[in-house]
C-alpha positions as CSV (number, residue, x, y, z in Angstrom):
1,X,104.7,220.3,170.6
2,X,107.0,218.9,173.2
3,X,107.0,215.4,171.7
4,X,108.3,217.4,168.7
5,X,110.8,219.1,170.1
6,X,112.0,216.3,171.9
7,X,112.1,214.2,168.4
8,X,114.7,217.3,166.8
9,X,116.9,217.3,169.4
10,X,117.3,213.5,169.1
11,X,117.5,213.8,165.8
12,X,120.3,216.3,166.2
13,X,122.3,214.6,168.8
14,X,122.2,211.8,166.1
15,X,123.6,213.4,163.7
16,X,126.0,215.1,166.0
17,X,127.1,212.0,167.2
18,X,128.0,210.8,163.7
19,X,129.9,213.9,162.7
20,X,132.2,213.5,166.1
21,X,132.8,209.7,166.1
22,X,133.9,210.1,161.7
23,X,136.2,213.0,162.8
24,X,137.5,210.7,165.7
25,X,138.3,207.2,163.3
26,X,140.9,209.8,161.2
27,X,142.8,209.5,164.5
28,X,142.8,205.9,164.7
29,X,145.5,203.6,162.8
30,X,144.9,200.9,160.7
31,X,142.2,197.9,161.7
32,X,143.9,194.6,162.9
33,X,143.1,191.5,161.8
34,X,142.1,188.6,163.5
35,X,139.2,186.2,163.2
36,X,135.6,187.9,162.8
37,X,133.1,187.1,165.8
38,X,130.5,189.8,164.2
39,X,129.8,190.9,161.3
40,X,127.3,193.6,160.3
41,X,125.7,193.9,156.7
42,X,124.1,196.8,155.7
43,X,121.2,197.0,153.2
44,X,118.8,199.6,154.6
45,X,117.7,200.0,150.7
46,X,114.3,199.2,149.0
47,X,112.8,196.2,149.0
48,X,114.2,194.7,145.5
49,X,118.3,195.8,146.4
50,X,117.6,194.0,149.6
51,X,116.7,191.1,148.1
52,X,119.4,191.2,145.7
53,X,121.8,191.6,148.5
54,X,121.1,188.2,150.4
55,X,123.4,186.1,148.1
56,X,125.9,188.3,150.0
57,X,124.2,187.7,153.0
58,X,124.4,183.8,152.7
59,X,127.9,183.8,151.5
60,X,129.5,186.0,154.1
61,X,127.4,182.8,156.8
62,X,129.4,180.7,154.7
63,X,133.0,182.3,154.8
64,X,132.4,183.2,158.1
65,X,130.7,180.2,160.0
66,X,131.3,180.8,163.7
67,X,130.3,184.4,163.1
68,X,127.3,186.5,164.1
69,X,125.7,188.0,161.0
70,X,123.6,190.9,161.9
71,X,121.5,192.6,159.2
72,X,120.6,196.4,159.0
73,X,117.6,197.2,157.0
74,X,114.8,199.7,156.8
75,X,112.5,199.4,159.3
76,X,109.3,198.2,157.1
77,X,111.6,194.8,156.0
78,X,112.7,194.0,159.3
79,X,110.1,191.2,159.7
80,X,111.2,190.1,156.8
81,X,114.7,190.0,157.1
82,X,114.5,188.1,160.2
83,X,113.5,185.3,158.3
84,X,116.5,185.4,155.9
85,X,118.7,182.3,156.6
86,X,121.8,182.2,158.8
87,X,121.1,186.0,160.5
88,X,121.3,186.0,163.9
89,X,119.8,189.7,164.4
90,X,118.2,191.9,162.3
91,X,118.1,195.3,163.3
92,X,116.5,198.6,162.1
93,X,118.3,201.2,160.4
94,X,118.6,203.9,163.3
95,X,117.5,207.9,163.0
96,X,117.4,209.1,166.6
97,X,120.5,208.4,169.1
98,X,118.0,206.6,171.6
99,X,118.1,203.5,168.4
100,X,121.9,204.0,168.0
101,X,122.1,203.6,171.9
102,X,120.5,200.4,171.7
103,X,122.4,198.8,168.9
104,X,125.9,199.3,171.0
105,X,123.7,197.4,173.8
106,X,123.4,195.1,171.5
107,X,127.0,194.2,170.8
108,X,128.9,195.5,173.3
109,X,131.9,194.1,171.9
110,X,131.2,195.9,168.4
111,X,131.5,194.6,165.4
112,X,134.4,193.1,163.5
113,X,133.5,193.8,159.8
114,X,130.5,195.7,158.2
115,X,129.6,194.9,154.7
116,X,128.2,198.7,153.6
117,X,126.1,197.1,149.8
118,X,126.0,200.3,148.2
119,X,124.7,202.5,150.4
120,X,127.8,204.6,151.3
121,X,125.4,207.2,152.6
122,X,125.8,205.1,155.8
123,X,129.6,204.9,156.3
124,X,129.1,207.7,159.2
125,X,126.8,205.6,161.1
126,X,129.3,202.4,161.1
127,X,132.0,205.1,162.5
128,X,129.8,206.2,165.2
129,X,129.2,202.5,165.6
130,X,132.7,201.7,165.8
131,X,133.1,199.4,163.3
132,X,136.9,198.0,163.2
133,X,136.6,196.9,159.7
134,X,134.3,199.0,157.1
135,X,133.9,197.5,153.5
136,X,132.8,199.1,150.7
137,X,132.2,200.2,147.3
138,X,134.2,203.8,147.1
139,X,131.7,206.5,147.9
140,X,131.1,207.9,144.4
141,X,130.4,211.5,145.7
142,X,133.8,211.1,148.2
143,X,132.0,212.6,151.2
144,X,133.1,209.6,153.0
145,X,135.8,207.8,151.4
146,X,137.7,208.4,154.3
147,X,135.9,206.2,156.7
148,X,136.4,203.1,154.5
149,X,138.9,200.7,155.7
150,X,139.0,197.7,152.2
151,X,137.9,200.0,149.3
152,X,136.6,197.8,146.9
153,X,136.7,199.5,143.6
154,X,133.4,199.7,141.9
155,X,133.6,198.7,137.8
156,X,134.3,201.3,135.4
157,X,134.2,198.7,132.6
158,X,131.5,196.5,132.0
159,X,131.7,193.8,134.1
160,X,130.9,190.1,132.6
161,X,129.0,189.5,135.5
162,X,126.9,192.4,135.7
163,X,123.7,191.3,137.7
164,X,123.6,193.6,140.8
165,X,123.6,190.4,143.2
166,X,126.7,189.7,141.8
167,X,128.2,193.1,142.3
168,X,127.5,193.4,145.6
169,X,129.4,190.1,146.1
170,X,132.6,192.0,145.3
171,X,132.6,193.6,149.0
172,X,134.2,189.8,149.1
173,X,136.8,190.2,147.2
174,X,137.7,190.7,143.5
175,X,138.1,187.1,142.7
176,X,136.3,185.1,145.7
177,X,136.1,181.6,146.4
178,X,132.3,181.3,146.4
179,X,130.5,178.6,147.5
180,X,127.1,177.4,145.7
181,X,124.5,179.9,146.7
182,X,121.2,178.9,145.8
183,X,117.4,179.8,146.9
184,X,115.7,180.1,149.0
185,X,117.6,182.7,151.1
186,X,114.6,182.9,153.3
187,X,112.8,180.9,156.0
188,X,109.1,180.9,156.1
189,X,108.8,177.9,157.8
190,X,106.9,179.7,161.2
191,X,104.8,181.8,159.4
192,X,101.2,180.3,159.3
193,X,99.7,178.9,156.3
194,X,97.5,181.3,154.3
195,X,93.5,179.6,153.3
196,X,94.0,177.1,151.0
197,X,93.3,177.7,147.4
198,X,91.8,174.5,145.8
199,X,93.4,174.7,142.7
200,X,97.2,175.9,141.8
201,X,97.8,179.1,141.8
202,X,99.8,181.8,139.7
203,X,101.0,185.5,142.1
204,X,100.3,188.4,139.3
205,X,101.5,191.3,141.4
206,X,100.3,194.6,139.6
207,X,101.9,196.7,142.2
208,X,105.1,199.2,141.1
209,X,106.4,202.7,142.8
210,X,106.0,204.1,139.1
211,X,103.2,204.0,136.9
212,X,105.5,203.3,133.9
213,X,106.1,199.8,135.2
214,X,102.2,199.1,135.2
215,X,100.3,197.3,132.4
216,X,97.5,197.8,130.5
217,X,94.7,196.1,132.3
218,X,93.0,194.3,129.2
219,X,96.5,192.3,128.9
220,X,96.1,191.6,132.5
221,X,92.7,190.0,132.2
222,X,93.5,188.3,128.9
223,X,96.6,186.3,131.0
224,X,93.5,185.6,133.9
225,X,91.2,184.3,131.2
226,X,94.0,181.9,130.0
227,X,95.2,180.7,133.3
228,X,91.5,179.8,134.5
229,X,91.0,178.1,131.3
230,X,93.5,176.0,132.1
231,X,92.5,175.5,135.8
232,X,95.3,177.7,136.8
233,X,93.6,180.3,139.6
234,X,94.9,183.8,139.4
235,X,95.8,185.4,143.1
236,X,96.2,189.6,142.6
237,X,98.2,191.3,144.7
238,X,99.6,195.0,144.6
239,X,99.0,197.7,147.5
240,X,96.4,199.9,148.0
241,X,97.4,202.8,145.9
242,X,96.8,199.6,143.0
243,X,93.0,198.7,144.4
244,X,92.0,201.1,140.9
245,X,94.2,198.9,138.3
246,X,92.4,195.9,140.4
247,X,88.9,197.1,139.3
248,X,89.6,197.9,136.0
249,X,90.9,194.8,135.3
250,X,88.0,192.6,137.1
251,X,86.0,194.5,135.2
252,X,87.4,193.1,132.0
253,X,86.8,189.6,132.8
254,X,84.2,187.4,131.6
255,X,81.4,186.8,134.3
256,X,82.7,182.8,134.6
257,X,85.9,183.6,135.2
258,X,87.1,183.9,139.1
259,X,90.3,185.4,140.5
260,X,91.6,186.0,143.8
261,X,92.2,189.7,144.8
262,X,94.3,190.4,147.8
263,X,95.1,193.8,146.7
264,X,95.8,195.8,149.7
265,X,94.9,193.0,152.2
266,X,98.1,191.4,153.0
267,X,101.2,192.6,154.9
268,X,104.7,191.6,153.6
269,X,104.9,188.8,155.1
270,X,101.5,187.1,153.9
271,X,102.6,187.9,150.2
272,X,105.7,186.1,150.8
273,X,103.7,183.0,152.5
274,X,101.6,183.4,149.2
275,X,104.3,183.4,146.9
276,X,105.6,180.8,148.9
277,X,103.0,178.4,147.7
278,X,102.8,179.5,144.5
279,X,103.2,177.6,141.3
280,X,104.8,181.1,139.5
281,X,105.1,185.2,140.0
282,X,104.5,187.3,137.3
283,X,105.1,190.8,137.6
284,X,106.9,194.4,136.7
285,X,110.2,194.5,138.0
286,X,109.6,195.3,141.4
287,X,110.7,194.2,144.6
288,X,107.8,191.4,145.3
289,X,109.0,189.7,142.1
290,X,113.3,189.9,143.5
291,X,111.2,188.9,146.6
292,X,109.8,185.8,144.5
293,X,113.3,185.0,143.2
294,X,115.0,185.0,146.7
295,X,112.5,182.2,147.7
296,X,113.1,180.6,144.6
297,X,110.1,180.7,142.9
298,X,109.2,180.8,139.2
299,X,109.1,184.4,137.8
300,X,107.7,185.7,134.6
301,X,109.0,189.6,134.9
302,X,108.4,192.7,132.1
303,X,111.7,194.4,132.4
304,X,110.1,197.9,131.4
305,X,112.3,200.8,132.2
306,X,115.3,198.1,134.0
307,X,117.7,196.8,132.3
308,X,118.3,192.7,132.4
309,X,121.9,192.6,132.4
310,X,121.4,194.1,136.1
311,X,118.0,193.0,137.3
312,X,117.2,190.2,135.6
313,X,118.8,186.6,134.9
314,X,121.5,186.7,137.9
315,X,121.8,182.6,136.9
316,X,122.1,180.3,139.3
317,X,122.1,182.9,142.5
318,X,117.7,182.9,141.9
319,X,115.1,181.3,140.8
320,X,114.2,180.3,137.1
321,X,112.5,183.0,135.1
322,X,111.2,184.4,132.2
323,X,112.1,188.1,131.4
324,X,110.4,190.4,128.8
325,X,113.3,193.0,127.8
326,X,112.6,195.5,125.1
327,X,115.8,197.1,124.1
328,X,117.9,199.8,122.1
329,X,115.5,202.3,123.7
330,X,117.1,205.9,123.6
331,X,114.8,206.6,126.6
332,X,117.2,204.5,129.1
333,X,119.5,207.5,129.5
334,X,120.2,206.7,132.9
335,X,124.0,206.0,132.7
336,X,124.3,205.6,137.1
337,X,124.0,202.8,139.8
338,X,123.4,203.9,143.4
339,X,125.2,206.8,142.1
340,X,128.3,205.5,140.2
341,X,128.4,207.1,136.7
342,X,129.3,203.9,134.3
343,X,128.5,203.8,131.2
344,X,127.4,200.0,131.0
345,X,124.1,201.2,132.7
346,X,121.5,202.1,130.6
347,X,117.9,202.7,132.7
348,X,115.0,204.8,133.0
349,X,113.7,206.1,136.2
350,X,111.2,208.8,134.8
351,X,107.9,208.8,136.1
352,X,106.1,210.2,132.8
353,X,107.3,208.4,129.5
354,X,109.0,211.1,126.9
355,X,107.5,208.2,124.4
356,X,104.1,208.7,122.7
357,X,104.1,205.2,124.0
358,X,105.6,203.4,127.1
359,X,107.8,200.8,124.3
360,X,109.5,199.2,127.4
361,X,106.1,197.6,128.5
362,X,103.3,198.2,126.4
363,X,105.5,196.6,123.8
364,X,105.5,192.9,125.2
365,X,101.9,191.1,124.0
366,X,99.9,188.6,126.4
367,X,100.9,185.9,124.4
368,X,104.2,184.9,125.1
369,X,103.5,185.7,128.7
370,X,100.7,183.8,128.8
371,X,102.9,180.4,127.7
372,X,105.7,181.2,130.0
373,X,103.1,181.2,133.2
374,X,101.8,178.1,131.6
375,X,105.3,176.3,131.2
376,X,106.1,176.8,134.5
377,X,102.4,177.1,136.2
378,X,101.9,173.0,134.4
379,X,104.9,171.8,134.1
380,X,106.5,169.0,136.1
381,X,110.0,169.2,134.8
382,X,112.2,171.9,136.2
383,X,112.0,174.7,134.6
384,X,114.6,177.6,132.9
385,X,116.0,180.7,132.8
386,X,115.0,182.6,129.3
387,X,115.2,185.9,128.0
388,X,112.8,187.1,125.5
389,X,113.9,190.4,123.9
């Protein structure tokens, strides 16, 4: 009880500490400019968003090259993160003022700029921080519009380049000078080599935080059964809440044919050694397959209650893919991103279809998805991005 107690009171102080030093920046006058030492980005979001965020990442290491870049995630991605190119220092998002103690420690001479990608719900931590220079996205419930020093206006029309990667690089600017950002964004390079698998291999990650973004599990086996007849091994992956899908689906195989199931057995950064060495990922869009795109791998994605425009074919920021999109569906009623109402958004985030059938994913066959793992799993020539609707 007394580790408890001592946990609220942190917790309070915390938040106390936030509420003072946002009443304190209203005092202050404007932020001077001069040349940016360190920079924070924040991006303590779910895995996918973060991974959409590190074209941001690289081209802020670009603009910025004498810089430090520090990266603020949530705390299950900080391994992770610490492998993402050109970051000198990843640290945890904080909850307790013991963690925001440290990160002053840390920079002592605070930071310069913070790059706040979407999550505005943060904008009183880079106060108590002391951030000279916040940028953001306007907060689209205002709460905290008034600790944002470079407001950058967040698109009421549709945008022509509407992937969320390239939204998030507007905390650059509205027309920035870009330089070529290309995959991998990541460095697995001292993370030990996972067994060997003798022949080449295809990722199916069957993982998803909703149930609507899962398969049926005979159109899962029937893709296994075509890979291993064409001496392409399948390697499963998913977490452990997936280890039922996983039987169900071994169950449907034939007893000659073999597949590799890491369900459950492999922490984040194992997958991404996996993927790594992977010939192609096929998946639900989740954040393992944005995960696969950052390194640059091959992805073969069903789109199911996303929408592609924003989670799918971001050109030439990822990797080449293939992505199943059914569309028209009066189900993706979901007119919001990260809380801006627009109405070029159209998604579903239900966890129990309204449908007598899930359209969005049942709807795409094995087929096609078999070929595209195929044209990319075989082929020598590089491959491209395609959208199959």
């Amino acid at each position: 009880m007394v580790k408890q107690g001592k946990l609220t009171f942190e917790h309070l102080l915390f938040k106390g500490v936030l509420g003072v030093k946002s009443l304190l920046r209203d005092l202050r006058g404007p932020p001077s400019h001069g040349e940016a030492s360190e920079i924070l980005i924040v991006a303590s979001t779910f895995l996918g968003d973060l991974m959409m965020s590190l074209p941001l990442v690289a081209a802020v290491c670009k603009r910025y090259p004498r810089a430090n870049v520090t990266l603020l995630v949530r705390k299950e991605y900080v391994a992770l993160a610490e492998r993402v190119r050109g970051v000198r220092r990843v640290i945890p998002e904080p909850t307790a003022y013991a963690e925001l103690r440290k990160i002053t420690a840390l920079v002592p001479n605070r930071f310069d700029i913070a790059f706040v990608v979407f999550e505005t719900r943060l904008l009183p931590l880079m106060a108590a921080l002391d951030v000279r220079e916040i940028v953001s996205f306007d907060d689209p419930k205002g709460r905290h519009s008034r600790l944002i020093d470079r407001t950058i206006p967040f698109p009421t029309d549709r945008p022509e380049m509407m992937h969320q990667a390239w939204l998030a690089l507007r905390l650059l600017g509205s027309d920035p000078q870009l330089p070529v950002l290309r995959p991998p964004y990541l460095d697995l390079s001292t993370i030990p080599e996972p067994k060997k698998v003798s022949r080449p291999y295809v990722v199916m990650h069957i993982g998803a935080r909703s149930p609507l973004r899962q398969w049926l599990p005979e159109r899962y086996a029937q893709v296994v059964v075509a890979l291993h007849e064409r001496g392409v091994e399948t390697m499963l992956t998913g977490m452990d809440d997936d280890a039922l899908l996983a039987t169900r689906l071994t169950e449907l195989l034939p007893p000659h044919v073999t597949l590799t199931n890491l369900v459950g057995q492999t922490s984040l950064l194992g997958l991404a050694k996996r993927i790594e060495r992977a010939r192609a990922v096929f998946g639900a869009d989740t954040g393992v397959l944005h995960l696969a795109k950052a390194l640059g791998l091959p992805a073969v994605v069903l789109m199911g209650q996303g929408q592609n425009e924003l989670y799918g074919d971001a050109g030439q920021l990822f990797g080449p893919g293939q992505y199943f999109y059914v569309s028209a569906l009066p189900c993706r009623d979901k007119h919001s991103l990260h809380g801006h109402q627009v109405s070029w958004v159209s998604t579903c985030s239900r966890r129990q279809c309204v449908l007598e059938k899930q359209l969005c994913i049942y709807d795409v066959q094995a087929e096609p998805v078999i070929a595209a793992l195929l044209k990319f799993a075989l082929s020598e020539v590089a491959p491209q991005i395609q959208t199959v609707r």
